[in-house]
C-alpha positions, 0 to 999 in steps of 0.5 A, spaced: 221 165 424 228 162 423 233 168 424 229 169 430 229 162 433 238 162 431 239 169 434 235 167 441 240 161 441 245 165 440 243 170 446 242 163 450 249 162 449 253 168 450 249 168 456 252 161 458 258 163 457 259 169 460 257 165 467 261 160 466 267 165 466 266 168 472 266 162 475 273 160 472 276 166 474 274 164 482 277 157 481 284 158 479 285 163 485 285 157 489 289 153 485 295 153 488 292 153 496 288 147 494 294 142 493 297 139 499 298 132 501 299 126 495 295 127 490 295 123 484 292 123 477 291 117 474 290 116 466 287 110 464 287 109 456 288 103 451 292 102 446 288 104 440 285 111 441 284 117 438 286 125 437 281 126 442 284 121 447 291 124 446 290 130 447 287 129 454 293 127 456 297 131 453 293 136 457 293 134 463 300 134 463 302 140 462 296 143 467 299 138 473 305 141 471 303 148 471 299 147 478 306 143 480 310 150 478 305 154 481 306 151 489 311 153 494 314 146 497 310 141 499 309 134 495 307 135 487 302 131 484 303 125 481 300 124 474 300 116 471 299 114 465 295 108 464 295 104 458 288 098 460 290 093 455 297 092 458 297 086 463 301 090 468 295 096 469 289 092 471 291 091 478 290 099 479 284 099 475 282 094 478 283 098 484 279 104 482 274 100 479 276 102 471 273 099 465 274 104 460 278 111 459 278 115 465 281 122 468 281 120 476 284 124 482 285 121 488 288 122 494 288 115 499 282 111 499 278 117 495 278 119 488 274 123 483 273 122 477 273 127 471 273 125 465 267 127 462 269 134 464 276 132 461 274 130 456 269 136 454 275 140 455 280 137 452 283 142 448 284 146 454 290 145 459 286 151 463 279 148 463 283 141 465 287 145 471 280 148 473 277 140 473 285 138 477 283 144 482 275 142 484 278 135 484 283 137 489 278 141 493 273 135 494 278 131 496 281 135 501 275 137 505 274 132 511 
């Protein structure tokens, strides 16, 4: 019973993750068409943090840096990093609505927010530039 229980949650996850694959690959063909007009990312974050949170933003800018590399003219994405227990930030957080640590995308009045996603995905530069990528796109639609 058990070894039939183990092996029907391994199907369900290889399962999982051949759709999730075929969706990465769609997305990263519009990566470089979706970026256009100032579009930032804002890392919010305290002082104190954790392997994890530090690894996000690693992350994130190096998959900036990557989307940044692959336009062709046009204005870059902007990536801040934000730390919320300095006194000068909490204007901008305040702006965005922050209590906490956060991966937002924003583009004027608009944002987007993805740090569960970020987050989930840390250690991936690529899943992080697929997250930047879906943000920008929302963005951009009228």
């Amino acid at each position: 019973m058990k070894r039939g229980l183990f092996i029907g949650l391994v199907l369900i996850m290889s399962l999982s993750g051949i759709s999730c694959n075929s969706q990465v690959k769609k997305d990263k063909e519009n990566i470089v068409a979706a970026v256009s007009g100032n579009i930032e990312v804002y890392y919010f974050h305290y002082t104190r943090r954790c392997v994890t949170c530090e690894t996000v933003e690693e992350n994130t800018k190096l998959a900036i840096e990557n989307i940044n590399k692959k336009r062709v003219g046009g204005d870059a994405i902007v990536y801040h990093v934000l730390n919320l227990d300095d006194v000068a930030s909490k204007g901008v957080a305040d702006k965005f609505k922050i209590g906490g640590q956060s991966l937002i995308v924003t583009m004027a009045d608009k944002k987007v927010d993805i740090t569960g996603n970020a987050f989930i995905n840390a250690k991936s530069p690529a899943k992080i530039e697929e997250e930047i990528s879906k943000a920008t796109n929302k963005l951009l639609k009228p």
